[in-house]
Every structure is written in structure tokens, then in C-alpha cells.
MMTF fields as JSON, N, C-alpha, C and O atoms, coordinates in Angstrom:
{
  "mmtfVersion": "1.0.0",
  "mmtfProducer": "UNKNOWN",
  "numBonds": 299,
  "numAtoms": 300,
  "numGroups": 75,
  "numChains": 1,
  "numModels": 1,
  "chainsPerModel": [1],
  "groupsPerChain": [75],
  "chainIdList": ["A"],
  "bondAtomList": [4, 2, 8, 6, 12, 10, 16, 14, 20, 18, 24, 22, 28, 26, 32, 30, 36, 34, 40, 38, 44, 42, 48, 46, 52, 50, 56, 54, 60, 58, 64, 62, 68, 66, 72, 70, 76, 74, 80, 78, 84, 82, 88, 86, 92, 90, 96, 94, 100, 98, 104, 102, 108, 106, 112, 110, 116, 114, 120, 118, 124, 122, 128, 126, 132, 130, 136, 134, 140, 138, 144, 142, 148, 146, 152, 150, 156, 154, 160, 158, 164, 162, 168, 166, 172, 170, 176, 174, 180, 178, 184, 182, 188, 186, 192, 190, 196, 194, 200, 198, 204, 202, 208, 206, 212, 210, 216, 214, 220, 218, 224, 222, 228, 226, 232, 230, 236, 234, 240, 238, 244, 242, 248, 246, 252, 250, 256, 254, 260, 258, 264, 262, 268, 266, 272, 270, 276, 274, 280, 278, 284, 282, 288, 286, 292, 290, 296, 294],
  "bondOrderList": [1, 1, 1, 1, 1, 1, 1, 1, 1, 1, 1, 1, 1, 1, 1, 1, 1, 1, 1, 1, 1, 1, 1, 1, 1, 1, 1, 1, 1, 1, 1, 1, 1, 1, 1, 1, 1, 1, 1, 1, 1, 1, 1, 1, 1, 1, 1, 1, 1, 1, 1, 1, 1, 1, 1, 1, 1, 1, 1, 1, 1, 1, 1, 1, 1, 1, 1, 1, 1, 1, 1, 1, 1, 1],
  "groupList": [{"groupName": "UNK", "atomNameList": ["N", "CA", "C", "O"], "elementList": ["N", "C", "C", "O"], "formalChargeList": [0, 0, 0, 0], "bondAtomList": [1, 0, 2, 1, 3, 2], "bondOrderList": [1, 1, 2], "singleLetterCode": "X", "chemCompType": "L-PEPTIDE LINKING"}],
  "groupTypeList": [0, 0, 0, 0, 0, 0, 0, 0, 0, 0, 0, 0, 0, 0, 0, 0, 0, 0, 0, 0, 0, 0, 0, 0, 0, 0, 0, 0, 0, 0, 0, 0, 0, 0, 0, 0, 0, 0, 0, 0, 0, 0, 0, 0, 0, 0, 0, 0, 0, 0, 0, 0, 0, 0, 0, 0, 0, 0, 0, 0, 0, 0, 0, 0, 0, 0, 0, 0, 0, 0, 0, 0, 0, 0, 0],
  "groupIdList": [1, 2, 3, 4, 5, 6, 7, 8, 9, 10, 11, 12, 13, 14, 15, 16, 17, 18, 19, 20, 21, 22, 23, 24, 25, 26, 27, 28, 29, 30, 31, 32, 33, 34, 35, 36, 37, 38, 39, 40, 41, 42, 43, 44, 45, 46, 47, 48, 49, 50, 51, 52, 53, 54, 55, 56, 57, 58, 59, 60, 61, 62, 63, 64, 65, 66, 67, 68, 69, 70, 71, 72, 73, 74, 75],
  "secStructList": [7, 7, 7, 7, 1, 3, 3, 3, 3, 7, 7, 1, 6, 6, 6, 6, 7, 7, 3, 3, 3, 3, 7, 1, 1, 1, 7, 5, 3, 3, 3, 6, 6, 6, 6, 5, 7, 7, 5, 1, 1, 7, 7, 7, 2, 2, 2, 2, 2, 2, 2, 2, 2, 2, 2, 2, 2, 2, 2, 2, 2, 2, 2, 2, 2, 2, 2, 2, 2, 2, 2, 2, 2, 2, 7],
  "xCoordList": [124.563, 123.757, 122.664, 122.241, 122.235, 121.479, 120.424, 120.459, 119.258, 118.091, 116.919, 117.199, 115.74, 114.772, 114.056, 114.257, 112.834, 111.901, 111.105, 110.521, 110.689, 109.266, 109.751, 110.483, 109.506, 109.88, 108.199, 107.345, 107.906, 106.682, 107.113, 108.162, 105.833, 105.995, 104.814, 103.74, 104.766, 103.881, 103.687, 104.507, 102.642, 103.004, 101.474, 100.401, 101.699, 101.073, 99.671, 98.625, 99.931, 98.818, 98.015, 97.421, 97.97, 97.116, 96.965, 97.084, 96.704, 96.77, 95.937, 96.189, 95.238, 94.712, 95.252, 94.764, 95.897, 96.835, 98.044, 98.602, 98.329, 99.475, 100.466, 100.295, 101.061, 101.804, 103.191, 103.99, 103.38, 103.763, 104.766, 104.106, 106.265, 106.51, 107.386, 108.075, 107.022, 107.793, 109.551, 109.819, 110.159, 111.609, 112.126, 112.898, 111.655, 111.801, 111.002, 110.229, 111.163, 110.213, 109.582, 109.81, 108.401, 107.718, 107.592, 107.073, 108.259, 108.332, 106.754, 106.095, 106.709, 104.924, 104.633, 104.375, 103.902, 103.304, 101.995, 101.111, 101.915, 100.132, 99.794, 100.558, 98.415, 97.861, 96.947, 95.893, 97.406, 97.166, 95.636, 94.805, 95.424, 93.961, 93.021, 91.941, 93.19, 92.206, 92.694, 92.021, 94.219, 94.476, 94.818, 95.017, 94.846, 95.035, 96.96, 97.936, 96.877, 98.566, 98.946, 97.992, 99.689, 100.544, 101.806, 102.594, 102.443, 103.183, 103.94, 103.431, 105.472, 106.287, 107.414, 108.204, 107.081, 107.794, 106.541, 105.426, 106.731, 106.211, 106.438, 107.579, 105.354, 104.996, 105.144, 105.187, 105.194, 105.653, 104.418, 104.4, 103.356, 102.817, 102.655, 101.762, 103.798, 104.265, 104.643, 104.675, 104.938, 104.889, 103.457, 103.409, 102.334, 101.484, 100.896, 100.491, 100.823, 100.086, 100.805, 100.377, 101.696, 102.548, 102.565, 102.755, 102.316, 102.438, 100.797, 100.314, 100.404, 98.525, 98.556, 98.33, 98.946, 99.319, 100.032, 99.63, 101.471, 102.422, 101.998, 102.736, 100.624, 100.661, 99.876, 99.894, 98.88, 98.008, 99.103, 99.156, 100.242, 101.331, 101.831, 101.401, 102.522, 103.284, 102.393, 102.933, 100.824, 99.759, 100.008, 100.817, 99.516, 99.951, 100.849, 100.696, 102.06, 103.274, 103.866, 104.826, 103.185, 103.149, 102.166, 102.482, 101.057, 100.683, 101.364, 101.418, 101.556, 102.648, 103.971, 104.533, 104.123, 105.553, 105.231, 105.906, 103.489, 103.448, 102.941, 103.022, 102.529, 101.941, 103.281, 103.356, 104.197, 105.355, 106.199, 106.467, 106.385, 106.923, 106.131, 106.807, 104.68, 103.704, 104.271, 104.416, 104.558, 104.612, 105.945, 106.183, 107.058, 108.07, 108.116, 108.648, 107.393, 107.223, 106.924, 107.513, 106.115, 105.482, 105.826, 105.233, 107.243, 107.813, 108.505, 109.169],
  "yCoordList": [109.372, 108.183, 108.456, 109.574, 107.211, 107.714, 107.283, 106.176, 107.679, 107.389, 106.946, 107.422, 106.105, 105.672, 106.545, 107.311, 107.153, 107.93, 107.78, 108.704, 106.251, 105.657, 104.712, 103.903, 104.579, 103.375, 102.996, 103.727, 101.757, 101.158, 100.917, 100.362, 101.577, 101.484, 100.688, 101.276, 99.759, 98.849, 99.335, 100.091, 98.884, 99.244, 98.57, 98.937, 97.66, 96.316, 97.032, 96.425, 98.511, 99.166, 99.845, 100.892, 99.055, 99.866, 98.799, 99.127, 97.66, 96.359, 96.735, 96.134, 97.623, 97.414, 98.688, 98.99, 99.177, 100.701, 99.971, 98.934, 100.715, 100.575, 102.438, 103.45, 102.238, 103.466, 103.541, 102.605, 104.701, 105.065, 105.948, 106.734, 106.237, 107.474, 107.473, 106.649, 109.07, 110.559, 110.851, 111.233, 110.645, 110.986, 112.224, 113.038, 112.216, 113.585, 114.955, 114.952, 115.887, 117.272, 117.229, 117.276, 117.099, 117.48, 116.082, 115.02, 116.463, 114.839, 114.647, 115.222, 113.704, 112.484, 112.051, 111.528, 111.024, 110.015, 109.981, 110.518, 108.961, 108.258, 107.302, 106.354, 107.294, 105.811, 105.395, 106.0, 104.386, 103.995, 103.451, 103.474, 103.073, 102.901, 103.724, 103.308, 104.737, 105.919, 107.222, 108.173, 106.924, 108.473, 109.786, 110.906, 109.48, 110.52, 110.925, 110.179, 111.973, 112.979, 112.966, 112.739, 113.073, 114.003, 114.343, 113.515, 115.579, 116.439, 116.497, 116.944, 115.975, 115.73, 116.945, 116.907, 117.846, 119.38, 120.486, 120.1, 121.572, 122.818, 123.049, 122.793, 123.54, 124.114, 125.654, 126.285, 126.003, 127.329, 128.019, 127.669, 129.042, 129.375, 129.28, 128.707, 130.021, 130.536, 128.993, 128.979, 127.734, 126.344, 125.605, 124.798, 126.065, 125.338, 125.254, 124.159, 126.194, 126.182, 125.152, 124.098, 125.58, 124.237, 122.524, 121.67, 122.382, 120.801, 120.653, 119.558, 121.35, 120.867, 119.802, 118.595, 120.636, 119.592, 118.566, 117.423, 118.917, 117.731, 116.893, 115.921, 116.965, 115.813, 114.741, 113.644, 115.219, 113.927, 112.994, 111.851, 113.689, 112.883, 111.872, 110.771, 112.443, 111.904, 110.595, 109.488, 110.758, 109.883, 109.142, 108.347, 108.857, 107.937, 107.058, 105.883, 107.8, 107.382, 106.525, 105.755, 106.835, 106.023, 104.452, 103.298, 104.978, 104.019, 102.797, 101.638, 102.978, 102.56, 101.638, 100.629, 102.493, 101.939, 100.645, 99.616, 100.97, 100.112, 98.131, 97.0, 98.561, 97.488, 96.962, 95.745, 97.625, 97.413, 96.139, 94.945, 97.09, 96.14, 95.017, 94.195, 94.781, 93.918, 92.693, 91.537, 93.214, 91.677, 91.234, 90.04, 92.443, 91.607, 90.568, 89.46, 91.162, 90.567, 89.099, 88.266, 88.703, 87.658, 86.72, 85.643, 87.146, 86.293, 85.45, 84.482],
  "zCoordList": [90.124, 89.992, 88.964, 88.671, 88.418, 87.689, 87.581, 87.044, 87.881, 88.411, 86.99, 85.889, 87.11, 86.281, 86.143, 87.085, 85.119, 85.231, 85.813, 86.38, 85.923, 87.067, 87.774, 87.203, 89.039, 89.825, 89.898, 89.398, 90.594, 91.081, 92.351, 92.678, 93.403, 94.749, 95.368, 95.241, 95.864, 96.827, 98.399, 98.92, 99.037, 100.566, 100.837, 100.359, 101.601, 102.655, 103.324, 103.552, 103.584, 104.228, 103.254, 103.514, 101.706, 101.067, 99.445, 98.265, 100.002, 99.559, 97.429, 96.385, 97.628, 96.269, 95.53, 94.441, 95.895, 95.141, 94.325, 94.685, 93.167, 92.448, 92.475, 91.794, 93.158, 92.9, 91.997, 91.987, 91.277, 90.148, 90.828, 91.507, 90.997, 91.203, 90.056, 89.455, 89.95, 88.651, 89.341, 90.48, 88.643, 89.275, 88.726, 89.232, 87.794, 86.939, 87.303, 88.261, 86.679, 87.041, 86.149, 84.94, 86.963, 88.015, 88.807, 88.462, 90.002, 90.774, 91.656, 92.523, 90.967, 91.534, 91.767, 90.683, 92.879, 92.663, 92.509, 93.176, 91.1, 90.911, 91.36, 91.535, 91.7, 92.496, 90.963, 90.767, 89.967, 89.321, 89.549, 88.642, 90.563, 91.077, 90.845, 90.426, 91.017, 90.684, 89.827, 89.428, 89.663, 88.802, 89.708, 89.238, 90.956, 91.885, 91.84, 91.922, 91.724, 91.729, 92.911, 93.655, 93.329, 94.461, 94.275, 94.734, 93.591, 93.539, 94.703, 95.731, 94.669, 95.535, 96.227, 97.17, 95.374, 95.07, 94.997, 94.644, 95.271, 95.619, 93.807, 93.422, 92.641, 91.801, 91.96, 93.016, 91.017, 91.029, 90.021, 88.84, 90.543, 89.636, 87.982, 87.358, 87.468, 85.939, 85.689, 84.458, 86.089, 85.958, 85.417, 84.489, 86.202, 86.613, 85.222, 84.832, 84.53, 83.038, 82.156, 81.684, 82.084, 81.301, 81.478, 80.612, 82.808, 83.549, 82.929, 82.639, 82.854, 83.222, 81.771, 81.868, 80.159, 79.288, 79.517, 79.296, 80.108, 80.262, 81.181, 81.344, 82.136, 82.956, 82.617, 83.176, 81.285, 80.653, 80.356, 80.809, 79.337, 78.603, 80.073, 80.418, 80.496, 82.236, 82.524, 82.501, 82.835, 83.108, 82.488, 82.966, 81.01, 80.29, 80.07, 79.737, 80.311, 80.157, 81.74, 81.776, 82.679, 83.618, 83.582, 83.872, 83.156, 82.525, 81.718, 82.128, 81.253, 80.124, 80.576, 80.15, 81.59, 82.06, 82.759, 82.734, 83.723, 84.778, 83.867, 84.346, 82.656, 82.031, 81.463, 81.288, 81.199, 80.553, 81.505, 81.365, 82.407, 83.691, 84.283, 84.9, 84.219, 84.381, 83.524, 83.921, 82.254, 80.896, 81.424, 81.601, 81.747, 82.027, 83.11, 83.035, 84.261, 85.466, 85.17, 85.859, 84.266, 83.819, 83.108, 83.055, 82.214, 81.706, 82.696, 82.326]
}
């Protein structure tokens, strides 16, 4: 199967959050609300240096996706 890089996740008990999840590695979810991570997988030390750059890019790029899907929503 073949899965999206970002899905958008909603949930009723948290009415002003936009969540973002990472399907890819390093799997994530962001609360677009505040920018907060949560790492869905156990990091591996000799990893951690490398993600710290790749996760501004990731941020963004979630970003990105969620405004993306916003305009479509709207048409």
C-alpha cells in the first residue's frame, strides 16, 4: 500500500489543535497550534544529530502541506 507523507488528523477532544502526522522516517505528529513534536518511533542516538536539521525542513513542509490542503478544501 502506499501511504501519503502527511495525513491531517482532527479529534473533537481538542477542538483548537491541527494535527499533522509524518508517515515517513522519522514518524510524527505536529500540533500545528503550537509546533509541538511527538516522535512516534524510538530515535536512535547516532540519528538524533541528523533529524535536528531535517526536522526544521519536515516542520515546514508540514506546514505547507496543511495550507495546501486548506485551498483545496475550499475550492
Amino acid at each position: 500500500m502506499n501511504l501519503p507523507k502527511f495525513v491531517i488528523a482532527d479529534n473533537s477532544d481538542f477542538p483548537d489543535d491541527i494535527f499533522i502526522i509524518h508517515l515517513d522516517f522519522p514518524q510524527f505528529i505536529i500540533n500545528l497550534k503550537d509546533d509541538e513534536v511527538e516522535f512516534l518511533e524510538d530515535i536512535e542516538d547516532e540519528d538524533e544529530k541528523e533529524l535536528e536539521s531535517e526536522m526544521e525542513h519536515l516542520i515546514t513542509l508540514a506546514g505547507e502541506f496543511y495550507d495546501r490542503e486548506m485551498e483545496r478544501y475550499e475550492e
